[in-house]
C-alpha positions in Angstrom: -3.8 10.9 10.0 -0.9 13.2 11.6 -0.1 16.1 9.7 2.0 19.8 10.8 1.4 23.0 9.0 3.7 24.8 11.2 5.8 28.0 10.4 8.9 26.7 12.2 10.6 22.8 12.6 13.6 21.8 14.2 16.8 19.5 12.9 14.5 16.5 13.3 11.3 16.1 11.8 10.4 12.6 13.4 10.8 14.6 17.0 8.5 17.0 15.6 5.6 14.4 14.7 6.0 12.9 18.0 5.6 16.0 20.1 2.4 16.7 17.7 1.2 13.6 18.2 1.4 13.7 22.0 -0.4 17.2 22.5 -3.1 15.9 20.2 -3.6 12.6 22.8 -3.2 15.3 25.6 -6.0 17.7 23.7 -9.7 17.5 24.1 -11.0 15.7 21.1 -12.1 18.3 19.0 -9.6 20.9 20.0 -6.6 21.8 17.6 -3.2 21.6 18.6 -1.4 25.0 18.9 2.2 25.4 18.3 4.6 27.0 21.0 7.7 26.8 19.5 10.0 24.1 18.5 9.9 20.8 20.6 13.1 19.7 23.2 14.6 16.5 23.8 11.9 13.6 24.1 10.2 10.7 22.2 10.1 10.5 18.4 7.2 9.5 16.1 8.5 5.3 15.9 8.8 5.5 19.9 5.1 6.0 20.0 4.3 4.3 17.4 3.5 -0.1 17.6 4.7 -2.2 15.4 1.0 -4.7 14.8 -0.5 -5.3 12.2 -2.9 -3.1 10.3 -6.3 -3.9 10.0 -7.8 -2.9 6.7 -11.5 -2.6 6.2 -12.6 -1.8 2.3 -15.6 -0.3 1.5 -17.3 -0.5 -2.1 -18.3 3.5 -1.6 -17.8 6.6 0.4 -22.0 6.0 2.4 -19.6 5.3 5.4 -18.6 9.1 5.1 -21.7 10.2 6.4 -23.7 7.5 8.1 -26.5 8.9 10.3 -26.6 12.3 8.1 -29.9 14.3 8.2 -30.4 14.9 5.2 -30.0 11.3 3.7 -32.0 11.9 0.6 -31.2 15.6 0.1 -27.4 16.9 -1.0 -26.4 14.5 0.9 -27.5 12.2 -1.3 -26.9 13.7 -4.4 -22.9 14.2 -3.5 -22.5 10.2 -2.3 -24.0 9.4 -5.8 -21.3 11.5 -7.7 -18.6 10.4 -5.2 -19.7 6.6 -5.5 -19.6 7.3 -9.2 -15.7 7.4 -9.2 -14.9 4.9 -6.8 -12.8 1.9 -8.8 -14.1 -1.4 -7.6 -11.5 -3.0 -5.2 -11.7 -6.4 -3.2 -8.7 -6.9 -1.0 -7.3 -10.9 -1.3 -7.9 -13.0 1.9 -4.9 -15.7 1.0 -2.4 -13.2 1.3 -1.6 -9.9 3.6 -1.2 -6.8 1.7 -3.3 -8.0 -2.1 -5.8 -5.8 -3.9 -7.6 -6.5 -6.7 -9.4 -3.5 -8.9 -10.7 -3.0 -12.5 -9.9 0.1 -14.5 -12.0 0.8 -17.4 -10.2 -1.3 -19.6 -8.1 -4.2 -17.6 -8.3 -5.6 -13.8 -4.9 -5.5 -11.6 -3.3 -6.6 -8.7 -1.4 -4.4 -6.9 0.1 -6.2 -3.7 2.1 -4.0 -0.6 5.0 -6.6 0.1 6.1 -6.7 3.4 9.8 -7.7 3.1 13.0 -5.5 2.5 13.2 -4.6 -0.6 16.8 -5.8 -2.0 15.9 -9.6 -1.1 12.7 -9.2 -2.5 14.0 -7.9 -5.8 16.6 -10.7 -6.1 13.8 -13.0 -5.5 11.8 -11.4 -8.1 14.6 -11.6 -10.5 14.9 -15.2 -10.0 11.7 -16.0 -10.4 11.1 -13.6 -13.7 14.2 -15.5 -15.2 12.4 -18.3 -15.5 8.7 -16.9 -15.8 8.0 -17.5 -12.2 6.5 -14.3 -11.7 3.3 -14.9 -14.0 0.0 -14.8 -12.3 -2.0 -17.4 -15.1 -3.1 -17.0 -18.7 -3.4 -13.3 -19.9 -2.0 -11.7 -16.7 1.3 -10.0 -16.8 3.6 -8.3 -14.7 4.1 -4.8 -15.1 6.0 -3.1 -12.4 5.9 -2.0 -9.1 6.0 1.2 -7.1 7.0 2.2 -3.5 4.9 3.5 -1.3 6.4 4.2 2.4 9.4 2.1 1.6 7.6 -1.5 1.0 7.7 -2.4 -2.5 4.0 -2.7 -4.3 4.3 -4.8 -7.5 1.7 -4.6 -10.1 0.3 -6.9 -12.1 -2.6 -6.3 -15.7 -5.0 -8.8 -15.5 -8.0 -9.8 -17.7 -10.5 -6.9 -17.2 -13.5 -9.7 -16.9 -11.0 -11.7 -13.9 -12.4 -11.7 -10.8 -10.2 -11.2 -7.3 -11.5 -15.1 -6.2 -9.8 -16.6 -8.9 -6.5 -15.1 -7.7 -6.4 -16.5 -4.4 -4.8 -19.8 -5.4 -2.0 -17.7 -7.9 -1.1 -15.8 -5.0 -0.8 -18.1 -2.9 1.3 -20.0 -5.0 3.3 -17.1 -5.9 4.2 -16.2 -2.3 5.1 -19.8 -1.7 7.6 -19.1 -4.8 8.9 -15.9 -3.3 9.5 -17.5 0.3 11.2 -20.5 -1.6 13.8 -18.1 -3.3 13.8 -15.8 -0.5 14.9 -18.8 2.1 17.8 -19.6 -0.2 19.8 -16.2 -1.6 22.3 -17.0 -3.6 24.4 -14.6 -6.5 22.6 -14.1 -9.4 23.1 -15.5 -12.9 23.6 -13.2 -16.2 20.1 -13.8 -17.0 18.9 -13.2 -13.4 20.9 -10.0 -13.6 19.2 -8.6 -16.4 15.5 -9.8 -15.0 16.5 -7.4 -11.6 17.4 -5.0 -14.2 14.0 -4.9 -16.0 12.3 -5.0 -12.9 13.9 -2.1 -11.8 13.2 -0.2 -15.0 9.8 -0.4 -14.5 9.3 1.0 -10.7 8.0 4.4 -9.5 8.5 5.8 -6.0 5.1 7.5 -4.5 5.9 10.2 -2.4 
């Protein structure tokens, strides 16, 4: 995590991260990072950062937090038990990049971070919803999507007793549908229009 609380920032903010970001490499570990006025001329937070992929390891409770604590049956205890208590179950889909599965209290979801621009992927979507394409299997529905550090995150209400297993071969199947569309753009039709339309109706942006 990189984050400023600084009383000062210049004209560019990306600069600003960047020169953070080097003092803190530069720093002790342990050590905070005092500010000395605003940054010059130099590298900006994407020029440090690589473009990999990003592994993703999920954890069915917060007992990572505080592995090798001394007091493991203590406060310690008693605070991982209340913390645990509010997790919501999630399982992260192996067919697919970017897939999670969870159950609320009353219905199951899939909530899947798309890694392609967001204009071709809604014109995809559209063609797809036009002809029901976009369905996941009996008793799942779409149900909008959000935006979360400009990759597009559609959502989808599944049977609360659906496990994430039996969604690998949808997925799949679905992705195959979205490369299909996505190979081949192409206007859309009146229908297709008003599918995009309702998508977009039914989107957040998480900031």
């Amino acid at each position: 995590m990189l984050g400023l609380q600084v009383a000062a920032r210049s004209g560019d903010v990306s600069r600003d991260l960047g020169w953070a970001l080097e003092q803190a490499l530069e720093a002790a570990p342990g050590s905070p990072v005092q500010p000395v006025g605003l940054p010059g001329p130099g590298a900006r937070l994407q020029d440090l950062l690589e473009d990999v992929p990003l592994p993703v390891t999920v954890h069915a409770g917060f007992d990572y937090w505080v592995e090798g604590a001394a007091d493991p049956d203590g406060e310690v205890a008693a605070s991982m038990e209340r913390a645990n208590a509010s997790v919501v179950p999630t399982e992260r889909l192996t067919s697919v990049p970017g897939a999670y599965w969870c159950r609320m209290r009353e219905r199951s979801h899939l909530r899947w971070v798309l890694p392609d621009d967001e204009e071709p992927v809604l014109d995809a979507m559209a063609r797809l919803a036009a002809g029901a394409g976009l369905s996941l299997g009996e008793g799942t529905r779409y149900v909008g999507s959000f935006r979360a550090h400009g990759l597009l995150c559609p959502v989808w209400d599944l049977p609360l007793e659906q496990e994430a297993a039996s969604l690998e071969e949808p997925v799949t199947a679905l992705r195959a549908r979205l490369d299909e569309e996505l190979a081949a753009p192409r206007d859309l039709t009146p229908d297709e229009r008003r599918a995009r339309s309702g998508l977009l109706s039914r989107q957040l942006t998480l900031r």
